[in-house]
ZASE-609098 format. One record per residue (C-alpha): x, y, z. Coordinates in steps of 0.001 Angstrom, whole numbers, always signed. Layout:
residues N
+---------+---------+---------+
|       X |       Y |       Z |
+---------+---------+---------+
|       X |       Y |       Z |
...
+---------+---------+---------+
//
This chain:
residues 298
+---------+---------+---------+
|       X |       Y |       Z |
+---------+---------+---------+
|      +0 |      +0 |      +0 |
|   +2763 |   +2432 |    +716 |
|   +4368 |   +1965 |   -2399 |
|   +1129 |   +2598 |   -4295 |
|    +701 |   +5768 |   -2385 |
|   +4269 |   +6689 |   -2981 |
|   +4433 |   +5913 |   -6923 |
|   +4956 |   +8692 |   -8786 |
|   +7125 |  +10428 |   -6199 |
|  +10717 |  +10467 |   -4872 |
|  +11552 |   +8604 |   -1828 |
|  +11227 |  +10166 |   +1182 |
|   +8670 |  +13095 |     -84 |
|   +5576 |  +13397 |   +2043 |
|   +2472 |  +12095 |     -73 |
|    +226 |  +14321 |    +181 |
|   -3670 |  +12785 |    -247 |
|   -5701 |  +14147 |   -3065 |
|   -7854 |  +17151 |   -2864 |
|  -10847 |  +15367 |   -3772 |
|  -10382 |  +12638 |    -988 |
|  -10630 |  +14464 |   +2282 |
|  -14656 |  +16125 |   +2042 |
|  -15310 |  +12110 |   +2457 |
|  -13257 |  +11853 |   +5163 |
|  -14330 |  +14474 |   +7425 |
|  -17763 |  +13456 |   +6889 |
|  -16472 |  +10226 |   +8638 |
|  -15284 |  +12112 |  +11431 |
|  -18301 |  +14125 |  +12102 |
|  -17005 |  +17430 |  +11122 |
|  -19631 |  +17614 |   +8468 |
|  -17153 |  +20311 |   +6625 |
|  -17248 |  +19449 |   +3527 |
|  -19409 |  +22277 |   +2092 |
|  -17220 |  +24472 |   +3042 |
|  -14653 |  +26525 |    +753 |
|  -11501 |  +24634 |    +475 |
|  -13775 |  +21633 |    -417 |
|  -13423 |  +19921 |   -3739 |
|  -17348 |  +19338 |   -4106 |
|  -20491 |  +20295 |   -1624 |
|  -22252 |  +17544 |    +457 |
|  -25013 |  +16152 |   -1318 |
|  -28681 |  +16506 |    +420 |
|  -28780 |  +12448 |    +103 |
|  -25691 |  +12562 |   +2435 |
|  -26894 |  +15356 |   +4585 |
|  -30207 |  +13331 |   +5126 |
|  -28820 |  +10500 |   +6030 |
|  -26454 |  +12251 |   +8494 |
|  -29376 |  +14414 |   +9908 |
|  -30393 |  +13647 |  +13816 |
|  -34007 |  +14172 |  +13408 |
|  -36744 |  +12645 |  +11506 |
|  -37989 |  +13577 |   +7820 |
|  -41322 |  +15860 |   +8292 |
|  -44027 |  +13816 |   +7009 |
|  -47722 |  +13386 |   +8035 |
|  -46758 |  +10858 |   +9944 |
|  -44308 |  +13179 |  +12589 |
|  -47585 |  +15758 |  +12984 |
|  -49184 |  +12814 |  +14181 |
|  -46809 |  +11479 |  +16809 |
|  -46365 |  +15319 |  +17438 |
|  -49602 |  +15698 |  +18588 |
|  -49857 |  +12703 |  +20493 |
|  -46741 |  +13418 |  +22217 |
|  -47983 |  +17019 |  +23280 |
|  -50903 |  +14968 |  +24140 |
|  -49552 |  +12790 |  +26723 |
|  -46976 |  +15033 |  +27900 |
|  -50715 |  +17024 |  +29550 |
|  -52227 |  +14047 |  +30779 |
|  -48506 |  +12519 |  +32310 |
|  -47694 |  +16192 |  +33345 |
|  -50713 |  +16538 |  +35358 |
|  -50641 |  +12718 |  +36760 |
|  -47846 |  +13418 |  +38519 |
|  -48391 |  +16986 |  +39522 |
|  -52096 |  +16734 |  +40400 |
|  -53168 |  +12993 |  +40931 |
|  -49815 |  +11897 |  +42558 |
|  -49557 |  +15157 |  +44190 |
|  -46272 |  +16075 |  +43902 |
|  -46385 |  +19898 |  +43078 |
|  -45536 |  +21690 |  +40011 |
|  -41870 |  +22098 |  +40984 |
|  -41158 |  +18789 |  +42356 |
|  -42837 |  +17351 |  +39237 |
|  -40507 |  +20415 |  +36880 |
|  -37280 |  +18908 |  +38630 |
|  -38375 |  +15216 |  +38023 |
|  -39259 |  +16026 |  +34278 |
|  -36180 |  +18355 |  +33691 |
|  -33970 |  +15417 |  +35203 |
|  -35735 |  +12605 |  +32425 |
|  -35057 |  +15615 |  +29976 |
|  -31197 |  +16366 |  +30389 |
|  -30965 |  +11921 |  +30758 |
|  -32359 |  +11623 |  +27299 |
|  -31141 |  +14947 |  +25468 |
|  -27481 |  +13721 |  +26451 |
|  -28286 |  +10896 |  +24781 |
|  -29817 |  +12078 |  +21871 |
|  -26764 |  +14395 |  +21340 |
|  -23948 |  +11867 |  +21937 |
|  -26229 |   +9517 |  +19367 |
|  -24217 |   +9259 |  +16092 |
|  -27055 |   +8505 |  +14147 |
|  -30766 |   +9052 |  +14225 |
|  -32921 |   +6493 |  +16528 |
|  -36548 |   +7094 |  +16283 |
|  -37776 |   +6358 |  +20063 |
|  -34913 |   +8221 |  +21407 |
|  -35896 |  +11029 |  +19420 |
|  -39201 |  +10524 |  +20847 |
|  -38692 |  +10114 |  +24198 |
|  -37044 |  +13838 |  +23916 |
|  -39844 |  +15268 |  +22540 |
|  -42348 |  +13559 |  +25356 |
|  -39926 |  +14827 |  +28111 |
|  -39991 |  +18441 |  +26675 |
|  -43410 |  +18277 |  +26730 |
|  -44003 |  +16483 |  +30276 |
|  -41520 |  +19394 |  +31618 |
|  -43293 |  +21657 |  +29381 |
|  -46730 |  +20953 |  +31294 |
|  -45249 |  +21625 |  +35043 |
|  -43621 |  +24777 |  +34154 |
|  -46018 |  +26524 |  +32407 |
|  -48269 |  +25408 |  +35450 |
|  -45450 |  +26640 |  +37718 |
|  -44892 |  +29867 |  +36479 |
|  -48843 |  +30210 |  +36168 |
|  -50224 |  +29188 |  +39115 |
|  -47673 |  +28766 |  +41958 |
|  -45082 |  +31841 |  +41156 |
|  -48591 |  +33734 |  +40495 |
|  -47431 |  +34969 |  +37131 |
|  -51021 |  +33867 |  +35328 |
|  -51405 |  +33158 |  +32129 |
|  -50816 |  +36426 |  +30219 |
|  -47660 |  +37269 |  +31986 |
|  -46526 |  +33511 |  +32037 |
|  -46641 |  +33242 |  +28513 |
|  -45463 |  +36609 |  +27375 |
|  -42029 |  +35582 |  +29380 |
|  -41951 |  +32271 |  +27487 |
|  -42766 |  +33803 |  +24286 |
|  -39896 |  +36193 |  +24913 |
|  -37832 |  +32981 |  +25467 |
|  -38504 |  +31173 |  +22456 |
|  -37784 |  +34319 |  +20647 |
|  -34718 |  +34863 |  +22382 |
|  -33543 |  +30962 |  +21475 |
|  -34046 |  +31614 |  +17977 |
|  -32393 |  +34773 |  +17524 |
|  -29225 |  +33190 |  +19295 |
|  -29503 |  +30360 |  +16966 |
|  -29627 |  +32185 |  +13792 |
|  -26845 |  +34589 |  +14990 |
|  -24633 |  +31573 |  +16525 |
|  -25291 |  +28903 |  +13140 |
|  -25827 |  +31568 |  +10507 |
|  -29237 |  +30718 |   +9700 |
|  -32208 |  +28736 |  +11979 |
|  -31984 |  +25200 |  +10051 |
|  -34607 |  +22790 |  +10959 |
|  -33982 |  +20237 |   +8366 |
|  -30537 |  +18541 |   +8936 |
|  -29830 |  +18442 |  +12317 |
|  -26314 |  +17234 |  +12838 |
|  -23982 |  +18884 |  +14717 |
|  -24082 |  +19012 |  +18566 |
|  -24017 |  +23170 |  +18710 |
|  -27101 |  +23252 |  +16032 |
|  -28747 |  +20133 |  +17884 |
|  -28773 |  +22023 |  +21638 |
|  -30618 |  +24562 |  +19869 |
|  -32927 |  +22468 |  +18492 |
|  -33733 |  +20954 |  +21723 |
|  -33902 |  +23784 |  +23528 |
|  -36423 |  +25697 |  +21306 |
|  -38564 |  +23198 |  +21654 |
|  -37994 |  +22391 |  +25053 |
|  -38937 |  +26434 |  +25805 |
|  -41816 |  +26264 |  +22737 |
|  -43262 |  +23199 |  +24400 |
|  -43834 |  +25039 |  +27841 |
|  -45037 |  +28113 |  +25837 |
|  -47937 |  +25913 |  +24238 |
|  -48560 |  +24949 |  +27283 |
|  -49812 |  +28352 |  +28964 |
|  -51094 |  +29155 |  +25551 |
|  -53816 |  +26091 |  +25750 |
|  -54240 |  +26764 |  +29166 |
|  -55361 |  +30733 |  +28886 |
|  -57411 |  +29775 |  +25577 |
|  -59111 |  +27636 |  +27036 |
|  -60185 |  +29251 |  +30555 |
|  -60654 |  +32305 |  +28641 |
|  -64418 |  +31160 |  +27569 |
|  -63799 |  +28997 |  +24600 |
|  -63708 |  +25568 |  +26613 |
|  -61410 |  +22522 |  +25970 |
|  -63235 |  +21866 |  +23069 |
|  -63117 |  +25508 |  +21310 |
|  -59664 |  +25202 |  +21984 |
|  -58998 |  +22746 |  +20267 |
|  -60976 |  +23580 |  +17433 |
|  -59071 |  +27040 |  +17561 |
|  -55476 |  +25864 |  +17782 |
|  -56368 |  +23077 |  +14700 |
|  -57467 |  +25807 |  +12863 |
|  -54138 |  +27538 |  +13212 |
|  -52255 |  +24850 |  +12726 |
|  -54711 |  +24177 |   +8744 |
|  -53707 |  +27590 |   +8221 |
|  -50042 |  +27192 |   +8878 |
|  -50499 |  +24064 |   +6246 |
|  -52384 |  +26362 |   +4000 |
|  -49432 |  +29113 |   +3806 |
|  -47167 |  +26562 |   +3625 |
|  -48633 |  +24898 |    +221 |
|  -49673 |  +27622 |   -1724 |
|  -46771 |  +30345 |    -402 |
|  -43478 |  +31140 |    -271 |
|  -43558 |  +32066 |   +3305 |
|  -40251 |  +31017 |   +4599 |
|  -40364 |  +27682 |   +5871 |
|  -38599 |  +27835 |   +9157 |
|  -41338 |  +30625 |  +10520 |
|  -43845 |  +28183 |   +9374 |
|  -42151 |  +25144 |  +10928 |
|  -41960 |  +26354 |  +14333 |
|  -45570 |  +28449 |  +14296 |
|  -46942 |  +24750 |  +13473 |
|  -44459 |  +22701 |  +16097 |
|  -45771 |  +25533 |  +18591 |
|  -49293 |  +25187 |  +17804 |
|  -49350 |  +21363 |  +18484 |
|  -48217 |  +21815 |  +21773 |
|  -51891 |  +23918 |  +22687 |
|  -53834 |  +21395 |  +21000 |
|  -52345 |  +18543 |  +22561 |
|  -52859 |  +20111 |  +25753 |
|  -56571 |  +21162 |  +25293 |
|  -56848 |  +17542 |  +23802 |
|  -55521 |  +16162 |  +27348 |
|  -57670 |  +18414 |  +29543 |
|  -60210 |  +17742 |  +27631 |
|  -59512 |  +13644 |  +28111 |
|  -59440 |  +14170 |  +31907 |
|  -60739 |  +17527 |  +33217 |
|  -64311 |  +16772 |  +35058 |
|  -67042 |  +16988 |  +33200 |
|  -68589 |  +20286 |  +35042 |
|  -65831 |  +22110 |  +33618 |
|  -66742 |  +20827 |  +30095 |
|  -63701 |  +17638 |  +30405 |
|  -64384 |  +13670 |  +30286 |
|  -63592 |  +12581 |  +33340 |
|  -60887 |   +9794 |  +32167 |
|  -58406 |   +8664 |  +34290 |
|  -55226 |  +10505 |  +33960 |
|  -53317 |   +7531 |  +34070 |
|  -54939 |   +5263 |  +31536 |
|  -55661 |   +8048 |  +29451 |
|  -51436 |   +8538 |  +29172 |
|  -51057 |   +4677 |  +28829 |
|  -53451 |   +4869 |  +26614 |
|  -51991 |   +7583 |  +24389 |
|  -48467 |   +5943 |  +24895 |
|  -49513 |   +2757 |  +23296 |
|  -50986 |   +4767 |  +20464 |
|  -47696 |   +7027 |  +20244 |
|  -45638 |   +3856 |  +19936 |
|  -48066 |   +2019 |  +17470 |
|  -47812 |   +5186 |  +15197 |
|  -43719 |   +5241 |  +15457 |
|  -43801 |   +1665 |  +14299 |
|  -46621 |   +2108 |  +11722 |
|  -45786 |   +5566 |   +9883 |
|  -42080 |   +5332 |   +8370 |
|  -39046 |   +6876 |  +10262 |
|  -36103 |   +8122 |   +8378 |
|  -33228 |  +10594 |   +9250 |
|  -33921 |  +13351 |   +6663 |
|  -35466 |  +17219 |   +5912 |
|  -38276 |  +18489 |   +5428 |
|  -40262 |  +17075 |   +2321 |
|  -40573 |  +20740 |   +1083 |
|  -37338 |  +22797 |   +2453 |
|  -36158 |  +24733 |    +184 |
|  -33526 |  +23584 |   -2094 |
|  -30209 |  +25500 |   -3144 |
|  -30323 |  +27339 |   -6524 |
+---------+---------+---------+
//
């Protein structure tokens, strides 16, 4: 091998690799470089896609997403209200299940679907007991509770564009652009929380809730299909939105039925969401890769 590498050349000259070698090599390593300037040729989106962290936006993830949100009300408030633990003893428990799997998910070199998942039901568990403990027990309510969160997400994405460049929810690869990601939804999460919450104690019910954060969410669809609206805003406005619905959807599973709920038990109403969540990671495809309509380079 090292006189093949050497043939063409004197002895004891350094051989120097091609050019065109070394953008395949540091995708190897992780450093996920090779689009960069002193590359011979830009990563493909094939490779990128394959590479990426986080599952390709199909039907299929709204689905889970809203189950997810779902379960992360009724778990949220099984442990907070029917185990009576509190809002910040439940936070803490929820935040530690959160940093457990997020480390994981990071560290992952490749995307694993229920990993991915299991983030994304922490975030929203936690979600539930901090919007409910900035609410209620630090007495913040619900305009003031979610005018600080909303501030927050806000804040997460501006340091994310001005950290990365750009806000890129497609590939998620590196662990830098990947903390983001988690934490925006980890903070957008706990803002759909109070969001549901205030809707829905505002007059509307559990039901009109529901019916009014679905409606946002067909309209986020609607600018999505037929505009060129750009496709991040509209990514997170719709991630946002599930979390509401998923929450009005819970409280409307197990809220009593004087204050317009169904009375179900908040803990077979989260097993029984789980097993659905799980059935529909199996069912519905799961791929590392973008979003189906992200907009491609000129």
């Amino acid at each position: 091998m090292a006189q093949a590498g050497a043939m063409g050349s004197s002895a004891g000259d350094v051989v120097t690799l091609p050019r065109w070698e070394w953008p395949g090599r540091r995708l190897v390593n992780g450093l996920f470089k090779a689009g960069g300037e002193d590359a011979a040729e830009p990563v493909s989106e094939e490779i990128k896609a394959i590479l990426s962290k986080v599952p390709e936006v199909t039907l299929g993830f709204w689905i889970i997403k809203i189950a997810a949100t779902t379960l992360g009300e009724t778990g949220g408030d099984a442990l907070s209200m029917s185990m009576d633990l509190g809002y910040a003893v439940s936070t803490f428990i929820f935040f530690a299940l959160f940093a457990v799997l997020v480390t994981a998910q990071i560290r992952a070199n490749r995307f694993h679907a229920f990993l991915y998942w299991g983030v994304i039901v922490a975030t929203t568990l936690a979600g539930t007991t901090m919007a409910d403990f900035a609410d209620r027990s630090l007495g913040m309510g619900y305009p003031g509770g979610a005018s600080i969160l909303f501030v927050l997400v806000m804040l997460s994405l501006g340091l994310w564009r001005y950290t990365m460049g750009k806000i890129s929810f497609d590939h998620i690869v590196s662990p830098k652009v990947e903390t983001f990601y988690w934490v925006t939804i980890l903070m957008s999460n706990t803002l759909g929380t109070a969001l549901g919450d205030w809707v829905a104690d505002s007059g509307p019910g559990y039901n009109g809730g529901a019916l009014i954060f679905a409606g946002g969410i067909a309209i986020v669809a609607a600018l999505y299909f037929f505009t060129k609206t750009p496709r991040a805003g509209l990514f997170w406005s719709a991630f946002i939105l599930t979390r509401p619905l998923g929450a009005t959807l819970g409280d409307l599973l197990t809220k009593p039925r004087a204050d317009g709920g169904l009375n179900l038990s908040r803990y077979s109403s989260t097993a029984a969401i789980a097993v659905f969540m799980i059935g529909c990671i199996l069912i519905f495809p799961q791929r590392a890769g973008s979003h189906p309509g992200h907009d491609k380079p000129e």
